[in-house]
C-alpha angles and dihedrals in degrees: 000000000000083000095044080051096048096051083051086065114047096091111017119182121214123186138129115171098279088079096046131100089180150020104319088206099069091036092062096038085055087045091051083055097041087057113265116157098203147023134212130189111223105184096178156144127021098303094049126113115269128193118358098353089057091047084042094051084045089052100054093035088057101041076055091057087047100053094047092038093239117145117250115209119181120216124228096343117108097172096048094054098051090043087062100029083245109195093236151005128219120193139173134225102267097041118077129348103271088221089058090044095049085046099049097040097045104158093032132102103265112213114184110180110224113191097176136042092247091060089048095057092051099047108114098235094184095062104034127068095215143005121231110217128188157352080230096176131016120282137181091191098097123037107208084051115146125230111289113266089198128216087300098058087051084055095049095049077045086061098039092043093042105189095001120125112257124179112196115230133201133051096350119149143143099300089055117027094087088071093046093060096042089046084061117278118120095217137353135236123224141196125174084011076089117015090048097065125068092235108052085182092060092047090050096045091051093047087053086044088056102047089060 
């Protein structure tokens, strides 16, 4: 299982409208071509879709994964992701109670971001799939984002999880995403590696070319 998990993770894709300058659903159908492994639905921040826009967008982001049989995972929302029987859940340390989370999606992969040692140490890994880790760069993707612990702090939760499957978040893209893999995470997410550019399949191609 630990294997299966680890393979999810190489190239995850994170995106909700915000970070879209155009339609998301083409941006994520171009990224699944391009090579991403997993998907993850990131509704957040002031511009992003509220109510039934923001269920609807889930809808058709998630009829896309299936099709292509690429897990979709949904960030922060408990609700949301056992509305649509979502694949997974992610959420970070200040969000829900793990423990709730662990309790109210049983049956679904269980993400928790750690972005210190500290964090690490206290995730429940028998209860959670993956642990989160970052952010590794600075990133002004996401706003709430905490200060960089830098390709030295990944080594040191590496040490701390062992075997346990760990994805790097923040600012991570082709240039660097060699050194992330080699400093301890099994895959990278990404962002604006792939929403930024006008061809989401290329992005994601080059990312996958830069992980090997």
């Amino acid at each position: 299982m630990k294997g299966e998990m680890k393979s999810l993770l190489k190239l995850y894709f994170i995106m909700g409208s915000q970070d879209c300058q155009r339609d998301p659903r083409d941006i994520l159908r171009e990224a699944i071509h391009g090579g991403i492994t997993c998907f993850q639905y990131r509704e957040k921040g002031p511009h992003s879709l509220k109510g039934f826009q923001k269920i609807q967008l889930a809808k058709d982001l998630q009829l896309i994964c299936k099709e292509h049989q690429i897990p979709f995972i949904v960030n922060d929302d408990v609700n949301l992701a056992q509305r649509l029987n979502a694949d997974g859940i992610h959420v970070g340390q200040d969000d829900l109670n793990i423990r709730e989370v662990v309790n109210r999606c049983k049956g679904m992969i269980i993400g928790l971001s750690a972005t210190s040692v500290e964090e690490a140490i206290r995730a429940p890994f028998d209860s959670i799939d993956y642990l989160g880790v970052g952010p590794i760069y600075q990133t002004s993707t996401k706003r709430d984002a905490k200060r960089p612990i830098g390709l030295a702090g990944l080594t040191k939760i590496r040490e701390v999880a062992l075997d346990f499957p760990i994805v790097a978040i923040g600012g991570i893209n082709t240039r660097n995403l060699k050194d992330v893999l080699q400093a301890g995470a099994d895959g990278g997410s990404f962002i604006s590696a792939i929403t930024a550019y006008p061809n989401g399949t290329q992005a994601a191609k080059q990312l996958y070319n830069a992980s090997m």
